[in-house]
DSSP file (Angstrom, degrees, kcal/mol; ACC not computed):
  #  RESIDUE AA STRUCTURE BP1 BP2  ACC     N-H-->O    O-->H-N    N-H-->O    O-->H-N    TCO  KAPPA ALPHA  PHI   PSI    X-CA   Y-CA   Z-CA
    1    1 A X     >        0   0    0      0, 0.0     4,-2.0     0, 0.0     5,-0.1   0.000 360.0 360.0 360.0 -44.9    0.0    0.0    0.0
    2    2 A X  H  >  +     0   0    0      1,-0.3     4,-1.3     2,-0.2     0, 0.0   0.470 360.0  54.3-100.1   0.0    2.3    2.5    1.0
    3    3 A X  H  > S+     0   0    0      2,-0.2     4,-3.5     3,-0.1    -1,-0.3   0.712 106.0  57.1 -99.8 -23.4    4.9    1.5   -1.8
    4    4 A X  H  > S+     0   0    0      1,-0.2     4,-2.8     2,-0.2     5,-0.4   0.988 113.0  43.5 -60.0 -40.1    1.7    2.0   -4.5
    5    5 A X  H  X S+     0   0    0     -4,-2.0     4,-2.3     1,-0.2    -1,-0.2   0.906 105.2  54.8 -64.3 -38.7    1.5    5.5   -3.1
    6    6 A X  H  X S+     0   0    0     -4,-1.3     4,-0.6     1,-0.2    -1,-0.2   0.950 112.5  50.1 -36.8 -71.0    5.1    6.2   -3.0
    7    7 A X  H  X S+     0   0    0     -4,-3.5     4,-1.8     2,-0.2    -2,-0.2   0.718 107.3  50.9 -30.3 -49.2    4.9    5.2   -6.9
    8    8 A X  H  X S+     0   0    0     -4,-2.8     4,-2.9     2,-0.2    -2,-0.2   0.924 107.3  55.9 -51.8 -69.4    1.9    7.5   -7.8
    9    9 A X  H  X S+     0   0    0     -4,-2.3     4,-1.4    -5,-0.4    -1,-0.2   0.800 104.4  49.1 -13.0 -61.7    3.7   10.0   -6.3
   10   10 A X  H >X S+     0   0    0     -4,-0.6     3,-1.6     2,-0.2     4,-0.6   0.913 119.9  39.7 -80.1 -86.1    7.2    9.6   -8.7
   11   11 A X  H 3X S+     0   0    0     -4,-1.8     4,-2.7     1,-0.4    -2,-0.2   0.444 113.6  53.4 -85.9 -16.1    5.2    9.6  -11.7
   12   12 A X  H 3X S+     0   0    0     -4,-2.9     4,-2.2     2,-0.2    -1,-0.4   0.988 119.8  37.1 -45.8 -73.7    2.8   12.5  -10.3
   13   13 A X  H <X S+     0   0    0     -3,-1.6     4,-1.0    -4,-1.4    -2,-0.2   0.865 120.4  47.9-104.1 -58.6    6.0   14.4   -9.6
   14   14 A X  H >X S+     0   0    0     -4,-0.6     3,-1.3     2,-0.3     4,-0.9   0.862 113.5  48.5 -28.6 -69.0    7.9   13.0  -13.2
   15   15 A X  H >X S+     0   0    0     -4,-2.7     4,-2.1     1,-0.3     3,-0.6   0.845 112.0  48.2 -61.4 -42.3    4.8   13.9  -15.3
   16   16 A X  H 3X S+     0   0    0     -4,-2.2     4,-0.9     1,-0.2    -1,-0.3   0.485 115.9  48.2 -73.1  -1.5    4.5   17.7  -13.6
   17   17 A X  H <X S+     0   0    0     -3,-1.3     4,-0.9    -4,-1.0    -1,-0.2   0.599 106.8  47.9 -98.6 -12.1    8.0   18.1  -14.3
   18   18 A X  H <X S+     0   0    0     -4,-0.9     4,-0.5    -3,-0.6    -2,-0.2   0.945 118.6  46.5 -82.6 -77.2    8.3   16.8  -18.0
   19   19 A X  H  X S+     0   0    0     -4,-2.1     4,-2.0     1,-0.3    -2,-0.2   0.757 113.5  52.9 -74.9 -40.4    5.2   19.3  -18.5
   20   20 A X  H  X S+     0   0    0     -4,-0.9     4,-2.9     1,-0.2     3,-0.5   0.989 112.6  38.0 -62.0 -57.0    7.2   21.9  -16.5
   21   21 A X  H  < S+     0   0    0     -4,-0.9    -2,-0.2     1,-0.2    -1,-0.2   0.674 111.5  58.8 -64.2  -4.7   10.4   21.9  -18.4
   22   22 A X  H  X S+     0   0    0     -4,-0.5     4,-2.1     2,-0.2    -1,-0.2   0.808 102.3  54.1 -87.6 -30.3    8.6   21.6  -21.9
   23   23 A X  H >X S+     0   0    0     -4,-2.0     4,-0.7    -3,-0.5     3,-0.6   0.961 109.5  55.2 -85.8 -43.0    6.6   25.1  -21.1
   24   24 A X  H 3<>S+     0   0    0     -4,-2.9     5,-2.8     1,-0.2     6,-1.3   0.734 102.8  49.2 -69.5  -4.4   10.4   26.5  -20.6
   25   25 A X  H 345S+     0   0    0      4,-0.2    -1,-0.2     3,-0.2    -2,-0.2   0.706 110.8  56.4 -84.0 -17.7   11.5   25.4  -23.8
   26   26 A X  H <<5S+     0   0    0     -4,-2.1    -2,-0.2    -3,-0.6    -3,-0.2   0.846 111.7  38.5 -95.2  -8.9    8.2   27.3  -25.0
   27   27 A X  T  <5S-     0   0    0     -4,-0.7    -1,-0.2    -5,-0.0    -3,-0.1  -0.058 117.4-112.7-104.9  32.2    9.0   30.4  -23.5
   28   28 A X  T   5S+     0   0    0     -5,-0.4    -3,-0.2     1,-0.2    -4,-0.1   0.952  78.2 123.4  65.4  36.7   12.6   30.1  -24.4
   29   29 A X  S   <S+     0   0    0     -5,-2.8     2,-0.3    -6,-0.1    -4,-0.2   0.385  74.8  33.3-129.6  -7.5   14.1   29.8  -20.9
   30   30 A X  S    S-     0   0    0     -6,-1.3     2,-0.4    -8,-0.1    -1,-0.1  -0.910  88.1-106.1-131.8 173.9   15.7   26.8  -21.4
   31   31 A X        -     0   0    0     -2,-0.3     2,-0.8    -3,-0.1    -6,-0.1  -0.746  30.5-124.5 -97.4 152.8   17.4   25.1  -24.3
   32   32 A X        -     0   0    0     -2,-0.4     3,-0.1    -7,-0.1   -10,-0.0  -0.860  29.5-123.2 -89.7 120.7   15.6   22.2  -26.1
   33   33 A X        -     0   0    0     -2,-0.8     2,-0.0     1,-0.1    -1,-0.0  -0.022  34.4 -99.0 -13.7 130.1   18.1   19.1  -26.0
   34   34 A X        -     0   0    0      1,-0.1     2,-0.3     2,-0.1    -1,-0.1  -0.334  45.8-111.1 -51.1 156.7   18.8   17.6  -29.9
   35   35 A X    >   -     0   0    0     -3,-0.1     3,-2.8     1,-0.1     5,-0.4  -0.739  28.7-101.9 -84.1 150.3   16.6   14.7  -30.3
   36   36 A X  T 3  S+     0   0    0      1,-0.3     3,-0.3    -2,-0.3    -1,-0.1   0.543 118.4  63.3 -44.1 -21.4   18.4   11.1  -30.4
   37   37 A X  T 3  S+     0   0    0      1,-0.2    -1,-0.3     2,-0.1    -3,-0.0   0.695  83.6  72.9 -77.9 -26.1   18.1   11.0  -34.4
   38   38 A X  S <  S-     0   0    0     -3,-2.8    -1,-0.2     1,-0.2    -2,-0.2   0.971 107.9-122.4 -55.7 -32.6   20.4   14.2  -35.0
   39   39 A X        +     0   0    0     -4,-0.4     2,-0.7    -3,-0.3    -1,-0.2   0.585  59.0 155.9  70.1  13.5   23.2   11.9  -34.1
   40   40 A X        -     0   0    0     -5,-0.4     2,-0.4     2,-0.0    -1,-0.2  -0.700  24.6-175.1 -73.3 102.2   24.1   14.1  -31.6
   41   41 A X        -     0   0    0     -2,-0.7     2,-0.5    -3,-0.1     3,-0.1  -0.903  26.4-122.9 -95.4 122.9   26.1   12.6  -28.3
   42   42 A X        -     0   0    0     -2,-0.4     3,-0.1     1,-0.2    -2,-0.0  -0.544  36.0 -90.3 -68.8 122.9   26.9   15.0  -25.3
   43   43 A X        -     0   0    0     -2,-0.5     2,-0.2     1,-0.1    -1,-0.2   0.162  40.5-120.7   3.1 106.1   29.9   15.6  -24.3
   44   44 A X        -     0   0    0      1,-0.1    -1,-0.1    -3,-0.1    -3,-0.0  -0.704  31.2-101.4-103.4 130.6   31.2   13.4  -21.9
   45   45 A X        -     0   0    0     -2,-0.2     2,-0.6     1,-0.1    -1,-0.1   0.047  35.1-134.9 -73.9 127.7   32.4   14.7  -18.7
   46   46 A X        -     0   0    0     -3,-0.1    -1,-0.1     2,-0.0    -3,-0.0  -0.634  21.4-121.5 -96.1 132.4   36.6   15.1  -18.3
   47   47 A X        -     0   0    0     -2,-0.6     3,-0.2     1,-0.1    -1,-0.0  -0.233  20.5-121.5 -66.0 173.7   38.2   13.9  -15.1
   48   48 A X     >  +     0   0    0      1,-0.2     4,-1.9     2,-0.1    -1,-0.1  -0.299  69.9 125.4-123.6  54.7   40.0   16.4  -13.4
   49   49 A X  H  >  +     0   0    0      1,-0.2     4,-2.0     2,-0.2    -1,-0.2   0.773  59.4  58.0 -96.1  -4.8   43.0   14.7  -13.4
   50   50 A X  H  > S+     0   0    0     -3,-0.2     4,-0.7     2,-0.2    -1,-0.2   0.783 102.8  59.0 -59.5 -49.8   45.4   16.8  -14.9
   51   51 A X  H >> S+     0   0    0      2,-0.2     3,-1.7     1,-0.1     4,-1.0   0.969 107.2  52.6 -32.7 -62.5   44.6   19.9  -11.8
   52   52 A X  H >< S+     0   0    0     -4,-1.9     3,-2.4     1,-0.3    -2,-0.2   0.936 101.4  58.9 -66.0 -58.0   45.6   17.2   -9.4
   53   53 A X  H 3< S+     0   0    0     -4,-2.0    -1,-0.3     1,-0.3    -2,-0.2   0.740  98.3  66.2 -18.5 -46.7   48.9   16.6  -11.3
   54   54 A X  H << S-     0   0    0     -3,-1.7    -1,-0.3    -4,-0.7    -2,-0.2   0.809 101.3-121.6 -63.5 -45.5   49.7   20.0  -10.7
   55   55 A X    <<  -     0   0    0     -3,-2.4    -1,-0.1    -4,-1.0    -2,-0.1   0.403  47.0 -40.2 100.6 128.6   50.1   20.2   -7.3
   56   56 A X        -     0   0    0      1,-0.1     2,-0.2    -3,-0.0    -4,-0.0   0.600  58.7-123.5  -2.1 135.7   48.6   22.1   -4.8
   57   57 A X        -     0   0    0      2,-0.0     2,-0.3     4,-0.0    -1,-0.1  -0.714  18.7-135.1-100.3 160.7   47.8   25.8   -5.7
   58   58 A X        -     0   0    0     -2,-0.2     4,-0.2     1,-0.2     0, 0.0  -0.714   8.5-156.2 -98.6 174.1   49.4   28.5   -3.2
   59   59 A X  S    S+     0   0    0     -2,-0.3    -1,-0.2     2,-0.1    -2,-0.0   0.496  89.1  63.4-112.7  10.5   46.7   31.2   -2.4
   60   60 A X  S    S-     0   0    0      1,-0.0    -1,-0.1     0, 0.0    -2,-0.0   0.807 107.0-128.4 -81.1 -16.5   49.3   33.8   -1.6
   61   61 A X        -     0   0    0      2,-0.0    -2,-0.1     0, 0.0    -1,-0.0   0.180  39.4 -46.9 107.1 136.1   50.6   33.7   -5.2
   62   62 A X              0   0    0      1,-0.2     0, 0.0    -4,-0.2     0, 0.0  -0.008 360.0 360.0 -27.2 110.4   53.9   33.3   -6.3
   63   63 A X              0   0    0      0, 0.0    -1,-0.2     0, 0.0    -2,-0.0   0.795 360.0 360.0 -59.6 360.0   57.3   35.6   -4.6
């Protein structure tokens, strides 16, 4: 019982949130995402491992 409700709930929350973010793409407050057909892949996120390499930054700056 309480797991049905839980459910109802996520796809209550899902469905008003789909419906929110399409009325900002319709007044042009967000961007609309390519659709999966362009052949468009986003960018995949670059570790940040090249910063650590670096070595600690100082925050008084360089003498």
């Amino acid at each position: 019982m309480e797991r049905d409700r839980a459910e109802r709930r996520l796809s209550e929350s899902i469905r008003w949130n789909k419906g929110f973010y399409l009325e900002m793409v319709r007044k042009g407050a967000v961007l609309k995402p390519p659709s999966d057909d362009e052949g468009f892949e986003r960018p995949r996120k670059t570790s940040r491992k090249s910063d650590e390499d670096e070595g600690p930054l100082d925050p008084r700056g360089s003498p």
